[in-house]
Backbone and ligand atoms as CSV (ligand in chain L), in Angstrom:
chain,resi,resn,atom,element,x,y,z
A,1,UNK,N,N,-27.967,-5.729,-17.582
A,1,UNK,CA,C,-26.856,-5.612,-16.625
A,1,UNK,C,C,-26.436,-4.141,-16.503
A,2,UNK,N,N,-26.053,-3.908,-15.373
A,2,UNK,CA,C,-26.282,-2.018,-14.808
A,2,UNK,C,C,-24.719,-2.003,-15.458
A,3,UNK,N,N,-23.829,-1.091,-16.289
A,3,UNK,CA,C,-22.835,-0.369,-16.494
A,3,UNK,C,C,-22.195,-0.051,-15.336
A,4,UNK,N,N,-21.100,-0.824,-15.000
A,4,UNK,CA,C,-19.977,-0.178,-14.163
A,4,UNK,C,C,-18.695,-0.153,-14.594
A,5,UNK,N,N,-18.131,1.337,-14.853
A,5,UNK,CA,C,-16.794,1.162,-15.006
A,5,UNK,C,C,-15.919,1.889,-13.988
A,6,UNK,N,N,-14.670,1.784,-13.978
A,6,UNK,CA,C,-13.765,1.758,-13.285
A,6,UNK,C,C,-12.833,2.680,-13.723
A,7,UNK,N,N,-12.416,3.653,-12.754
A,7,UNK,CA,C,-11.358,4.707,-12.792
A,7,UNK,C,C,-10.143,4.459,-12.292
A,8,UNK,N,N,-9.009,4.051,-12.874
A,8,UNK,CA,C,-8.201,3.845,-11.901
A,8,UNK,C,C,-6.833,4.917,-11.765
A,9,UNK,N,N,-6.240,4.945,-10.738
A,9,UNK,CA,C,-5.084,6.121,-10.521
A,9,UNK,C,C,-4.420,6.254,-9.543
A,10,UNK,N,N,-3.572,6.797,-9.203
A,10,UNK,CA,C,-3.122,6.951,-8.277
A,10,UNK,C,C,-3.254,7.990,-6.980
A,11,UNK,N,N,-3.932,9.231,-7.657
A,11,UNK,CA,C,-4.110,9.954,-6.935
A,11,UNK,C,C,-3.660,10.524,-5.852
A,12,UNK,N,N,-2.329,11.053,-6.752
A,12,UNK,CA,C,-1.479,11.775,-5.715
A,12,UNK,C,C,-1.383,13.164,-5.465
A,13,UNK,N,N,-2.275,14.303,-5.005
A,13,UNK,CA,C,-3.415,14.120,-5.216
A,13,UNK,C,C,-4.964,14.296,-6.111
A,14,UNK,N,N,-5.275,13.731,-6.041
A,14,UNK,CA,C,-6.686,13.978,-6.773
A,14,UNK,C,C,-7.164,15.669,-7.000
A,15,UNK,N,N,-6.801,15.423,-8.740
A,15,UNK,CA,C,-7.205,16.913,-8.751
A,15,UNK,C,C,-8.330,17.032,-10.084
A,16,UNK,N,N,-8.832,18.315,-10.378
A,16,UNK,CA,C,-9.974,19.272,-10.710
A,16,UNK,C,C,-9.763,18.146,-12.195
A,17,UNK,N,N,-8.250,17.552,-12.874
A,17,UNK,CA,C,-8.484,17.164,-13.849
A,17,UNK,C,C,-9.090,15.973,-13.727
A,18,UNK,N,N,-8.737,14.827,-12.938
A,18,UNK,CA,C,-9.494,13.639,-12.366
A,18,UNK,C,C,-10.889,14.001,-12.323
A,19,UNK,N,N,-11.297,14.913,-11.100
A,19,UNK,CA,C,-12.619,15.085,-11.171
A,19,UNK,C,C,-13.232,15.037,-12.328
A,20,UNK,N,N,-12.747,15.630,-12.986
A,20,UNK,CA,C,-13.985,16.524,-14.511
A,20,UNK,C,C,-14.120,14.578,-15.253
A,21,UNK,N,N,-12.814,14.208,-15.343
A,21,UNK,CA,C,-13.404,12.839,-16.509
A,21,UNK,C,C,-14.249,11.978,-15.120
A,22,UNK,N,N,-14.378,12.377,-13.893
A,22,UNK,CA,C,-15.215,11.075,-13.296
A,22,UNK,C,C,-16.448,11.367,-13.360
A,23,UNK,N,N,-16.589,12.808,-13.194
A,23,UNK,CA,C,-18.174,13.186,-13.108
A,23,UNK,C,C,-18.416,12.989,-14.905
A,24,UNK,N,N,-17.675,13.148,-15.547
A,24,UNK,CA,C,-18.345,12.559,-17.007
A,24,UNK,C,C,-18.810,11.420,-17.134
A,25,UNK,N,N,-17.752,10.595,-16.786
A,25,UNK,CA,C,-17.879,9.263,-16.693
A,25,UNK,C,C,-19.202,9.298,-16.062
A,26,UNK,N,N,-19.534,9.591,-14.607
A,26,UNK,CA,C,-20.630,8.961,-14.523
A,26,UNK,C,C,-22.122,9.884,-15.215
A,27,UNK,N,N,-21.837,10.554,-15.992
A,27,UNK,CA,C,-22.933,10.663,-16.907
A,27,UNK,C,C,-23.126,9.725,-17.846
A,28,UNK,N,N,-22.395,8.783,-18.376
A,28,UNK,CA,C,-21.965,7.598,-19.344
A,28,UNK,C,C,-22.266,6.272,-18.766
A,29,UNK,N,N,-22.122,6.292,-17.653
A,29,UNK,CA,C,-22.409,4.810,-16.488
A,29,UNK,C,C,-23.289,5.033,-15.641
A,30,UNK,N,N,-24.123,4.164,-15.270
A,30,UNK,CA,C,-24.061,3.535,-13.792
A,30,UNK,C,C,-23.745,3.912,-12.723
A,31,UNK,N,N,-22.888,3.393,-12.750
A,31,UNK,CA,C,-21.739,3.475,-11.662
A,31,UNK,C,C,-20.286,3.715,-12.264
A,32,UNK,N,N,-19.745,4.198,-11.423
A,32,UNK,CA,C,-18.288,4.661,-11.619
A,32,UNK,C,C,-17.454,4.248,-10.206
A,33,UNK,N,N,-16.610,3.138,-10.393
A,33,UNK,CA,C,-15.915,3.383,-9.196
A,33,UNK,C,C,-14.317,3.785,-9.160
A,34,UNK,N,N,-14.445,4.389,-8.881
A,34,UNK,CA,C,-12.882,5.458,-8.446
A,34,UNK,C,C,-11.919,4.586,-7.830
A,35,UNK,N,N,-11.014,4.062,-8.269
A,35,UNK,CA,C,-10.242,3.142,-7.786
A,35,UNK,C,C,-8.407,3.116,-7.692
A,36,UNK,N,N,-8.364,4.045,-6.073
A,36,UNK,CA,C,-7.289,4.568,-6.015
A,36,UNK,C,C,-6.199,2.848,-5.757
A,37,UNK,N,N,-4.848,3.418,-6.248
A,37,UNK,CA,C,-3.983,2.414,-6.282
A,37,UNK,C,C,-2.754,2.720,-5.523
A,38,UNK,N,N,-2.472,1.290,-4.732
A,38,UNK,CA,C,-1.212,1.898,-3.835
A,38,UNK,C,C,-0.244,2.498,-4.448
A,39,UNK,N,N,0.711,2.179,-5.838
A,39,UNK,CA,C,0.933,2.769,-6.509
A,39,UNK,C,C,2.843,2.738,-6.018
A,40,UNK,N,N,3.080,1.660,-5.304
A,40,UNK,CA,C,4.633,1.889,-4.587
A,40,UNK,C,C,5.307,2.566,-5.322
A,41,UNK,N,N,5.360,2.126,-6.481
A,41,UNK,CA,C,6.521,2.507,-7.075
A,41,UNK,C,C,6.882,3.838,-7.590
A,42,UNK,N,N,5.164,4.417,-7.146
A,42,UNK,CA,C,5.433,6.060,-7.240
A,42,UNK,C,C,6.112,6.417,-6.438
A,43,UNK,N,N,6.154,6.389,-5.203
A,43,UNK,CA,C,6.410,6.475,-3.396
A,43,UNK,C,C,5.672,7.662,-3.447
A,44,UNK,N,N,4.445,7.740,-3.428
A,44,UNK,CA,C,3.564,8.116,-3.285
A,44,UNK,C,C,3.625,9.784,-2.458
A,45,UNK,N,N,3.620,11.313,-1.970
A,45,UNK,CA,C,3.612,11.663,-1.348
A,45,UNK,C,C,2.469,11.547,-0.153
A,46,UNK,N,N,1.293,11.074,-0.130
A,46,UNK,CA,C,-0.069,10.734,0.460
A,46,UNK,C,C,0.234,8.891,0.644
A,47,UNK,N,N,-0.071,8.755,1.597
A,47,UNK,CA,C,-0.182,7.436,2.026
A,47,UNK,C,C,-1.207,7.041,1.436
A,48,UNK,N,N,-1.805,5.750,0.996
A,48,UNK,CA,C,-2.314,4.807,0.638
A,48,UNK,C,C,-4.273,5.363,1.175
A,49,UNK,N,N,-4.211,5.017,2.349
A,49,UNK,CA,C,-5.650,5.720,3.281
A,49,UNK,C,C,-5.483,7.297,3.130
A,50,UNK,N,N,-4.983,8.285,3.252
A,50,UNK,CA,C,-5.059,9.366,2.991
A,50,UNK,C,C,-5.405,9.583,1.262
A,51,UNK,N,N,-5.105,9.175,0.628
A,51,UNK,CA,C,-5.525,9.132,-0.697
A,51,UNK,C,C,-7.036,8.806,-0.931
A,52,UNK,N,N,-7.325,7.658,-0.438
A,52,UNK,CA,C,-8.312,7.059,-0.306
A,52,UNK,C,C,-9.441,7.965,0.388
A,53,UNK,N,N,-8.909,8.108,1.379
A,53,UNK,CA,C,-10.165,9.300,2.438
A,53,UNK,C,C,-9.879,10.528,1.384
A,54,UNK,N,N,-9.451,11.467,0.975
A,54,UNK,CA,C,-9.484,12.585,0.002
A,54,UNK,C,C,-10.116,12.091,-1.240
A,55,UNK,N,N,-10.422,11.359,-1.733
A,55,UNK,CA,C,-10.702,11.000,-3.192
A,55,UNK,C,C,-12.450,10.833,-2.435
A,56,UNK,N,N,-12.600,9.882,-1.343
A,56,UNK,CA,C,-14.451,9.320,-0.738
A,56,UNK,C,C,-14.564,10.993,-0.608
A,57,UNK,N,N,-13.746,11.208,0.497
A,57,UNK,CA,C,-15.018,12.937,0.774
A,57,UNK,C,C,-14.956,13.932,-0.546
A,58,UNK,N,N,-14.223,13.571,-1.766
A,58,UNK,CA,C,-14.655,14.115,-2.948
A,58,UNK,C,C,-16.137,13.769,-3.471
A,59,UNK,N,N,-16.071,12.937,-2.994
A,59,UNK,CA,C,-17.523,12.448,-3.808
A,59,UNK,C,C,-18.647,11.849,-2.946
A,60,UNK,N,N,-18.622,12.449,-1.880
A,60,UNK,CA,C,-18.965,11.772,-0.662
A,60,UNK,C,C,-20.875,12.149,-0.697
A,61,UNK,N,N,-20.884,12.241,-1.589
A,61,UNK,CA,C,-23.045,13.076,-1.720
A,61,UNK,C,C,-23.020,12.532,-3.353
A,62,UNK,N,N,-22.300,11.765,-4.149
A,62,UNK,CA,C,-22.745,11.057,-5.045
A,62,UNK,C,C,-23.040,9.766,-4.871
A,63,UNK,N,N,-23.853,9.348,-5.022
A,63,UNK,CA,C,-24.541,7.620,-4.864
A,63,UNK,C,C,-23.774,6.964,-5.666
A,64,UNK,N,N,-23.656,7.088,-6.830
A,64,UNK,CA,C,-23.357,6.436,-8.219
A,64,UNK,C,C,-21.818,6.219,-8.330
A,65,UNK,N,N,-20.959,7.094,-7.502
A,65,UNK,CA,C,-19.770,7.327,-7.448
A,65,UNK,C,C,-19.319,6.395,-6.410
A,66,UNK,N,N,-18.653,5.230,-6.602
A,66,UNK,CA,C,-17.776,4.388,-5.448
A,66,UNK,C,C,-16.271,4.533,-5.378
A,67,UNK,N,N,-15.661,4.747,-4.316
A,67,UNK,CA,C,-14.018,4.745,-4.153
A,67,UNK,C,C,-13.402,3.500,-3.479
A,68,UNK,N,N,-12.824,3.018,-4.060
A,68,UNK,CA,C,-12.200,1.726,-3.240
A,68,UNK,C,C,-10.647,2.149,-3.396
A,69,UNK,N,N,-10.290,1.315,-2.857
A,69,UNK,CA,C,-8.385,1.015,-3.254
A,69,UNK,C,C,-8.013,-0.476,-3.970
A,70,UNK,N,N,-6.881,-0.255,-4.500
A,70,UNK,CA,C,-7.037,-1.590,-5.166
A,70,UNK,C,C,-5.121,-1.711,-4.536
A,71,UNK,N,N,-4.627,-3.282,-4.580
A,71,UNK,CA,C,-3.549,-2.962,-4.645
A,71,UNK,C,C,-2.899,-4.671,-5.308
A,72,UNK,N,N,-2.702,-4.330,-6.310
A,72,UNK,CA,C,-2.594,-5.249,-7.531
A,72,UNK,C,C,-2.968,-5.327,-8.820
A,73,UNK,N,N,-3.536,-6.301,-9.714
A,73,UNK,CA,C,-3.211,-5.816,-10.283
A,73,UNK,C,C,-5.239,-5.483,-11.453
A,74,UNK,N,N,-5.245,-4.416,-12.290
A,74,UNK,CA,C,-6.272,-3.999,-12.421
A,74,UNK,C,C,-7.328,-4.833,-12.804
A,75,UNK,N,N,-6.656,-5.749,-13.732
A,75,UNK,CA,C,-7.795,-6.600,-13.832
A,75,UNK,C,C,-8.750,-7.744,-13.097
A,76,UNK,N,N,-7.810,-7.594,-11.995
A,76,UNK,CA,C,-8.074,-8.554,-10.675
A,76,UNK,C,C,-9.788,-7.574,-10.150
A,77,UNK,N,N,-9.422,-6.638,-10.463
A,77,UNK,CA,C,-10.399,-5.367,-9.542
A,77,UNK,C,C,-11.469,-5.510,-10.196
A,78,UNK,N,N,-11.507,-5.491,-11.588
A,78,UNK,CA,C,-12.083,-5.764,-12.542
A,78,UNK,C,C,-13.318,-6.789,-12.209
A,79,UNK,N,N,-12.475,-7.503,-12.342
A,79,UNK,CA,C,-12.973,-9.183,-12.446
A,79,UNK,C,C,-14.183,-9.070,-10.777
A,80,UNK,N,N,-13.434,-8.856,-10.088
A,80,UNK,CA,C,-13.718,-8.738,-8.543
A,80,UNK,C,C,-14.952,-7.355,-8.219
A,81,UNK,N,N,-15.038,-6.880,-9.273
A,81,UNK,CA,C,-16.223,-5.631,-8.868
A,81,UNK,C,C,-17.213,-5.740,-10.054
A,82,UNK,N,N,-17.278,-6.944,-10.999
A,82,UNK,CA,C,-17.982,-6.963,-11.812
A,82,UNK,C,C,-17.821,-6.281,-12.911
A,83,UNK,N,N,-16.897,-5.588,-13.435
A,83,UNK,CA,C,-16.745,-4.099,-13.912
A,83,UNK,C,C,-15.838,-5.222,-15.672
A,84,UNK,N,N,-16.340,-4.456,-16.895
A,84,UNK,CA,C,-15.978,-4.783,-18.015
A,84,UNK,C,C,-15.591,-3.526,-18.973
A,85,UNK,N,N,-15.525,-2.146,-17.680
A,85,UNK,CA,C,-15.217,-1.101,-18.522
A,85,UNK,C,C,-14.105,-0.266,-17.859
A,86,UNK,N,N,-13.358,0.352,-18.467
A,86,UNK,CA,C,-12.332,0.751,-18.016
A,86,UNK,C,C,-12.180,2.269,-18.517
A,87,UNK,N,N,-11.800,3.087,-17.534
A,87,UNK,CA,C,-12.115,4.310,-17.680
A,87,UNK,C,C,-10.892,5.031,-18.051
A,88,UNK,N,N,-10.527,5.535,-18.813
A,88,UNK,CA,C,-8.994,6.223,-18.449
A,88,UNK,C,C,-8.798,7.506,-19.253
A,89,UNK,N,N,-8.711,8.964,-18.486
A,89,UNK,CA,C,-8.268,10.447,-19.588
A,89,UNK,C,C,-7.218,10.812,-20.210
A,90,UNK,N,N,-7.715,11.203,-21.633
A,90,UNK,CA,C,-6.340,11.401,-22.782
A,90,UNK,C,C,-5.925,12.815,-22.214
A,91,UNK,N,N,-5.129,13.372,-22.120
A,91,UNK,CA,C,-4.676,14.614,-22.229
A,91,UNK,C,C,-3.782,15.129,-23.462
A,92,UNK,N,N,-3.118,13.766,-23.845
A,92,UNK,CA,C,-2.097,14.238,-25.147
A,92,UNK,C,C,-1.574,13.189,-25.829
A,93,UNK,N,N,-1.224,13.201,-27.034
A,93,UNK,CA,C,-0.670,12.010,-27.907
A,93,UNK,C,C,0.252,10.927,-26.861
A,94,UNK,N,N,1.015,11.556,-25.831
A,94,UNK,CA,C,2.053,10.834,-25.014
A,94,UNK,C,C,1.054,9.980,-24.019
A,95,UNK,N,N,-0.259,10.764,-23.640
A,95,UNK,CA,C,-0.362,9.652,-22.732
A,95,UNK,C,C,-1.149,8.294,-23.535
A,96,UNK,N,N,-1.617,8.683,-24.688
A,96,UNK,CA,C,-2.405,7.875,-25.708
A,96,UNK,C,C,-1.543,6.659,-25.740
A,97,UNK,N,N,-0.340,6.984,-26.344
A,97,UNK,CA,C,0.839,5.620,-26.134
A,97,UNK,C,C,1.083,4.969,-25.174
A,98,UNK,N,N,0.820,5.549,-23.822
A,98,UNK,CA,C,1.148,5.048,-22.647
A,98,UNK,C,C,-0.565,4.384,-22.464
A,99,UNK,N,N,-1.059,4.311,-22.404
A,99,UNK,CA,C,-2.563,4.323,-22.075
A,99,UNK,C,C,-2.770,3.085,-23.480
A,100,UNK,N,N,-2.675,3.337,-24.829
A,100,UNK,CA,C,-2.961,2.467,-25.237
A,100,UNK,C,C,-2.356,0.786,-25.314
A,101,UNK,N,N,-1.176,1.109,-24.561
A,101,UNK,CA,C,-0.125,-0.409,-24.194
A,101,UNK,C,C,-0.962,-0.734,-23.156
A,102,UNK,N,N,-1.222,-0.048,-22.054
A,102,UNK,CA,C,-1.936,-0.596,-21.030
A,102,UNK,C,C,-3.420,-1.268,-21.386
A,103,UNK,N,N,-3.958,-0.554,-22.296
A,103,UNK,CA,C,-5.394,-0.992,-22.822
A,103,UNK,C,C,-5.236,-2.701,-23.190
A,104,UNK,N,N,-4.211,-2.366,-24.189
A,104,UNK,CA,C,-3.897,-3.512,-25.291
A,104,UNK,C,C,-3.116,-4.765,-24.012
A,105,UNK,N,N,-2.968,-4.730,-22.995
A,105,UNK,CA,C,-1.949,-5.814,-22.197
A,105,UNK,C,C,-3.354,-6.208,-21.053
A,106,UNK,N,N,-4.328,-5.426,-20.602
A,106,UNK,CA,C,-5.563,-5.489,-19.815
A,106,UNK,C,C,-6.104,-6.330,-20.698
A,107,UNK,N,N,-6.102,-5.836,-21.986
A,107,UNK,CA,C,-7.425,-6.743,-22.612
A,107,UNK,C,C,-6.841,-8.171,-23.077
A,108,UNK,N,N,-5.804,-8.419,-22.968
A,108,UNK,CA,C,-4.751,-9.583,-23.034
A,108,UNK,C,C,-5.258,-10.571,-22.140
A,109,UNK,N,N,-5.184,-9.847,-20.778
A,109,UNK,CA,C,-5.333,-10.940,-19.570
A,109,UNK,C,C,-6.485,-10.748,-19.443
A,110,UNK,N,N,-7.406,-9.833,-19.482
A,110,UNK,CA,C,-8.858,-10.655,-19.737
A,110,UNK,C,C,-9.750,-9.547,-20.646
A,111,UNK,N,N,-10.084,-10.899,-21.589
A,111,UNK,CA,C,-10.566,-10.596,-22.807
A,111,UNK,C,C,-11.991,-10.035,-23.062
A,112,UNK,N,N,-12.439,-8.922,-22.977
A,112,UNK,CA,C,-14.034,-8.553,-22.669
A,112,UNK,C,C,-13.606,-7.158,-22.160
A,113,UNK,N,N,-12.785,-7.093,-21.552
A,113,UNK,CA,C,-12.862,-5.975,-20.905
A,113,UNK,C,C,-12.241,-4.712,-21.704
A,114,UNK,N,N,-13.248,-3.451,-22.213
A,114,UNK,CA,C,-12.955,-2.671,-22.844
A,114,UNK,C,C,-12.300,-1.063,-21.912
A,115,UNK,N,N,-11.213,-0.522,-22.495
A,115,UNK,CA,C,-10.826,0.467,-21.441
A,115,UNK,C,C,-11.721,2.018,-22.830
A,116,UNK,N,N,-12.022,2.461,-21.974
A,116,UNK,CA,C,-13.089,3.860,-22.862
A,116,UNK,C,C,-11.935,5.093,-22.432
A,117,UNK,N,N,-11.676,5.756,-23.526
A,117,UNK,CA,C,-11.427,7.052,-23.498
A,117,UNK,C,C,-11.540,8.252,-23.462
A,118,UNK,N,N,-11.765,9.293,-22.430
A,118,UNK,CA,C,-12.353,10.217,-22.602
A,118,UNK,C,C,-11.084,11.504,-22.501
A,119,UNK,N,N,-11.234,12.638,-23.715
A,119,UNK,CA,C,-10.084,13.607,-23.571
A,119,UNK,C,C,-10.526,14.563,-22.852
A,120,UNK,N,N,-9.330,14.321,-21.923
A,120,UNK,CA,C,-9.860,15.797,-20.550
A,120,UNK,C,C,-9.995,16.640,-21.546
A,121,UNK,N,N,-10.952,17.562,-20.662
A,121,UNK,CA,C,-10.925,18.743,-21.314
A,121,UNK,C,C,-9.831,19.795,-21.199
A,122,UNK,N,N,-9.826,20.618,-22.379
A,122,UNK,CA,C,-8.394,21.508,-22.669
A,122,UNK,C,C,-7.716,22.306,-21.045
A,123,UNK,N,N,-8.887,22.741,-20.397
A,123,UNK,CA,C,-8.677,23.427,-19.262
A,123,UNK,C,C,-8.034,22.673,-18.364
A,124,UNK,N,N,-8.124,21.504,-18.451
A,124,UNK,CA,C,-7.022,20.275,-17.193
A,124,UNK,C,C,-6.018,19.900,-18.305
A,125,UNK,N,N,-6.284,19.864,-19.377
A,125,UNK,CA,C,-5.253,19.122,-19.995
A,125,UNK,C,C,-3.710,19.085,-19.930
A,126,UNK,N,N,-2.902,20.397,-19.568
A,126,UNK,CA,C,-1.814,20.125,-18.637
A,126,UNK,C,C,-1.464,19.706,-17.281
A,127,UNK,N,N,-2.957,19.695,-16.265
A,127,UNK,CA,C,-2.744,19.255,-15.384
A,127,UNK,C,C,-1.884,17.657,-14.931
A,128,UNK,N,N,-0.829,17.831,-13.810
A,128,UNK,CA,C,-0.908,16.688,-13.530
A,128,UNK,C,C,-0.373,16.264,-11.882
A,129,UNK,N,N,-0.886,15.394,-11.464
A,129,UNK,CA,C,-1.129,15.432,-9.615
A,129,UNK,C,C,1.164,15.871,-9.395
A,130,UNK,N,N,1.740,15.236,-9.962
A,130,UNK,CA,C,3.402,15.628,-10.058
A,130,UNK,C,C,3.447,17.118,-10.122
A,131,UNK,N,N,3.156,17.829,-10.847
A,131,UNK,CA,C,3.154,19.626,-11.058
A,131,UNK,C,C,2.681,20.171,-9.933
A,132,UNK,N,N,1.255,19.887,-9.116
A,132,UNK,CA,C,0.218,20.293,-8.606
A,132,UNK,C,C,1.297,20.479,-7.081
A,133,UNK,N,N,1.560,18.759,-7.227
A,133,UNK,CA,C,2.487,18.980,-5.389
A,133,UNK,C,C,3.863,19.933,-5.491
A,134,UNK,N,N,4.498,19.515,-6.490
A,134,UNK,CA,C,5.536,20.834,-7.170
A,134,UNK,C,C,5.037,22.007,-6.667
A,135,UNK,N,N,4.174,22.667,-7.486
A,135,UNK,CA,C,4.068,24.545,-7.106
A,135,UNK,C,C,4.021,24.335,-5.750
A,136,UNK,N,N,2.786,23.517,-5.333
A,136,UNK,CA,C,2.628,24.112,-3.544
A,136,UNK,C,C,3.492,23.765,-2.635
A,137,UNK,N,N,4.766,22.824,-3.390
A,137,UNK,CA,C,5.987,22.469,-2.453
A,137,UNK,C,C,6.864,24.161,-2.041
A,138,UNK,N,N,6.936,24.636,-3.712
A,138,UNK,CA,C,7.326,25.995,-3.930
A,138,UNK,C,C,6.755,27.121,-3.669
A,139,UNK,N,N,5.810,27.018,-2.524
A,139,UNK,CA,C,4.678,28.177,-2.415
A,139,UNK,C,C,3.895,29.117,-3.394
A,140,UNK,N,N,3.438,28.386,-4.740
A,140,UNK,CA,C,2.636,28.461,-5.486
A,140,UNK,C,C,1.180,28.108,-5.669
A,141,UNK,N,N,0.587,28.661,-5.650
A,141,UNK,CA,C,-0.870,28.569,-5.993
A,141,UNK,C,C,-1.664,27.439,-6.701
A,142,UNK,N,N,-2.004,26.710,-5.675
A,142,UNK,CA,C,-2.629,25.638,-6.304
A,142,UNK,C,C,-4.101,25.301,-6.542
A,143,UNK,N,N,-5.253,26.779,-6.080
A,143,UNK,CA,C,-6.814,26.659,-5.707
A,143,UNK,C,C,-7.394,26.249,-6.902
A,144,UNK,N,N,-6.628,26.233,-8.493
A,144,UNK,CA,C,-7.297,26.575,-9.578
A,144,UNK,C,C,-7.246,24.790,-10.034
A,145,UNK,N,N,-6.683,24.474,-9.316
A,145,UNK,CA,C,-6.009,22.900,-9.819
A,145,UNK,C,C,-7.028,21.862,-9.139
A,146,UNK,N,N,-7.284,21.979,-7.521
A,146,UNK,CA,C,-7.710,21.145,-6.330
A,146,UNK,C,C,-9.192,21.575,-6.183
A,147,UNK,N,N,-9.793,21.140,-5.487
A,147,UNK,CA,C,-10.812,21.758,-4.587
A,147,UNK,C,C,-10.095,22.198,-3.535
A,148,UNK,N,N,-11.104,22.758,-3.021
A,148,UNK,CA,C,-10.390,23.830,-1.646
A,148,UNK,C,C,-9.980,22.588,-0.387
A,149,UNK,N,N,-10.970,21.854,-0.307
A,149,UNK,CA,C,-10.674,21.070,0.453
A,149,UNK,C,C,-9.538,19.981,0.223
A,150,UNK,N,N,-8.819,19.474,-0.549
A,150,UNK,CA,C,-7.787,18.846,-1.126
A,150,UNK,C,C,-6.271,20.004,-0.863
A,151,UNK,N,N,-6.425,21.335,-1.343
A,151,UNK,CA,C,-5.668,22.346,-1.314
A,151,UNK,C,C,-5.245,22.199,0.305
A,152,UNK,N,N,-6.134,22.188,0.969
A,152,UNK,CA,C,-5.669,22.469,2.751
A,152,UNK,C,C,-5.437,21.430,2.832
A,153,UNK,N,N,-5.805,19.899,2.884
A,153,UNK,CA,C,-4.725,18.564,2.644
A,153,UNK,C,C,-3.296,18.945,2.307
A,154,UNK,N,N,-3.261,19.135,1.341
A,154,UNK,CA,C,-1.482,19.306,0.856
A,154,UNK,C,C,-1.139,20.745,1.158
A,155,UNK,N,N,-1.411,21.602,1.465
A,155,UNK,CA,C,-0.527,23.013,2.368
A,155,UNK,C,C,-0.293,21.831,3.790
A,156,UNK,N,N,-1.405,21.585,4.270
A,156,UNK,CA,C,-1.152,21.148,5.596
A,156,UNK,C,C,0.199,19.713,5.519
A,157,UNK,N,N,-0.275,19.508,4.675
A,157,UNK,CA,C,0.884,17.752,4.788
A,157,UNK,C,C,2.340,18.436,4.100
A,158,UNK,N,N,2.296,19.858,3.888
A,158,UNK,CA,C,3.579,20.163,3.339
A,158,UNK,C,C,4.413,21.150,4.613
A,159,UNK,N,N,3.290,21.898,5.238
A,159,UNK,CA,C,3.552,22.679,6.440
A,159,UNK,C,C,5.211,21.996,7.176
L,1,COA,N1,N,-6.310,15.270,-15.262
L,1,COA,C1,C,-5.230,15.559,-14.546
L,1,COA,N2,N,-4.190,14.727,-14.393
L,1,COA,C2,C,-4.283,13.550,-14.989
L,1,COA,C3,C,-5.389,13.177,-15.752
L,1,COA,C4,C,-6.437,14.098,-15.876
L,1,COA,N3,N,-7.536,13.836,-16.573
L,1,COA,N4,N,-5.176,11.941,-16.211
L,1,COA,C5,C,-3.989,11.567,-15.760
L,1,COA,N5,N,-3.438,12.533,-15.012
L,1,COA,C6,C,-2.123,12.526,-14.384
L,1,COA,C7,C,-2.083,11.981,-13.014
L,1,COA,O1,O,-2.252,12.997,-12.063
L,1,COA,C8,C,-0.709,11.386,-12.957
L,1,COA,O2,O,0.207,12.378,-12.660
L,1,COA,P1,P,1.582,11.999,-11.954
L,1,COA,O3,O,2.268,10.985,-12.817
L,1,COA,O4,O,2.241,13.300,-11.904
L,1,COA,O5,O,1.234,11.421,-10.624
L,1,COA,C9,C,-0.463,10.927,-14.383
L,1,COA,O6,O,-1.328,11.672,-15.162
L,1,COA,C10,C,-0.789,9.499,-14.645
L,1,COA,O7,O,-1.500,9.056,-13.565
L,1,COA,P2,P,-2.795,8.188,-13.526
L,1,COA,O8,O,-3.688,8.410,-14.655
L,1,COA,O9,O,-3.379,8.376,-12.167
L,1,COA,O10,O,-2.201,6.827,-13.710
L,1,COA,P3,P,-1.144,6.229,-12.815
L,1,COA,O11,O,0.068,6.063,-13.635
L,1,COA,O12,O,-0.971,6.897,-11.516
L,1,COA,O13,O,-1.901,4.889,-12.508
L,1,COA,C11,C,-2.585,2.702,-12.909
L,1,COA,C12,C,-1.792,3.881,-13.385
L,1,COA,C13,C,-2.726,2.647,-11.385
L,1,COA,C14,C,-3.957,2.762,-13.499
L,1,COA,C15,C,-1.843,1.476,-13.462
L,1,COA,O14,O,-0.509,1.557,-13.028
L,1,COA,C16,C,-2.445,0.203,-12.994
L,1,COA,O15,O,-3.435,-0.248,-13.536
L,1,COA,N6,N,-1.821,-0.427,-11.971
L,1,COA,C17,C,-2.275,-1.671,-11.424
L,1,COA,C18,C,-1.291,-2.792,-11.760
L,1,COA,C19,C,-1.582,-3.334,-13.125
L,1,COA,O16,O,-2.636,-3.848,-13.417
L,1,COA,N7,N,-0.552,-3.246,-13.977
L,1,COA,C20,C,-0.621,-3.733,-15.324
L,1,COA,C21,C,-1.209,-2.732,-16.249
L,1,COA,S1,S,-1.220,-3.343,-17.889
């Protein structure tokens, strides 16, 4: 059976730290599918499809790499894409706690399904999509964070 696991996030927006654990990930899998989430209760600055279209033309020349949206709840996606692996990046003891309740309540409602950890690397490891829209709200420099193409997304949706 081919390895597919599942990235999930919100991707508000999708930045250089996301990237780095997906392209790992899919050195580790199969397949990887990128699985942006409506995420209401963030109130999102990027609509739902704008998220979605920025995250596909990220990866839009990888085969192995799939983006869907999901909007409910993860293990439904799970269950529904075949997928028994769950992808998710440590950056720091805080998100470990947060990340490992979620692990431990996923594998509750269905039992098989393992979430894998990978620690961003140090260079994203403060990154986070909240900071990223911050500076460039404040006319700060955001090229080192985004791809270029994501960067002109949010100058432009902030214009
Ligand atoms: N590099 C850079 N930033 C990173 C990162 C990395 N490697 N890993 C996480 N982040 C940042 C994100 O940008 C995000 O920043 P923000 O809060 O400023 O927006 C933050 O860390 C956490 O975001 P993310 O990892 O995308 O998770 P999330 O909280 O947005 O998404 C879901 C969480 C969508 C996976 C989770 O809510 C979910 O599964 N929802 C579906 C409903 C469900 O099943 N609920 C029950 C779960 S038990």
């Amino acid at each position: 059976m081919a390895n597919k696991a599942i990235y999930p996030g919100t991707f508000d927006p999708l930045t250089n730290g996301h990237i780095n654990i997906i392209q790992r990930a899919a050195e580790l899998f199969d397949t990887v599918v990128v699985a942006v989430a409506r995420s209401a209760g963030k109130s999102p600055l990027f609509d739902s499809q704008e998220r979605l279209d920025m995250t596909k033309n990220a990866f839009a020349t990888q085969a192995t790499i799939e983006v869907v949206f999901f909007d409910g709840l993860l293990v439904d996606l799970a269950k529904k894409q075949g997928a028994k692996i769950i992808v998710r990046g440590i950056r720091s003891i805080a998100d470990f706690e947060y990340e490992s309740q979620m692990a431990g309540m996923n594998r509750q409602m269905m039992p098989g399904l393992e979430t894998v950890f990978l620690k961003t690397d140090a260079e994203w490891g403060d990154v986070s999509s909240t900071l990223v829209r911050d500076i460039a709200r404040y006319g700060g420099s955001i090229g080192q964070f985004v791809p270029a193409e994501i960067e002109k997304i949010i100058l432009n949706k902030l214009s």
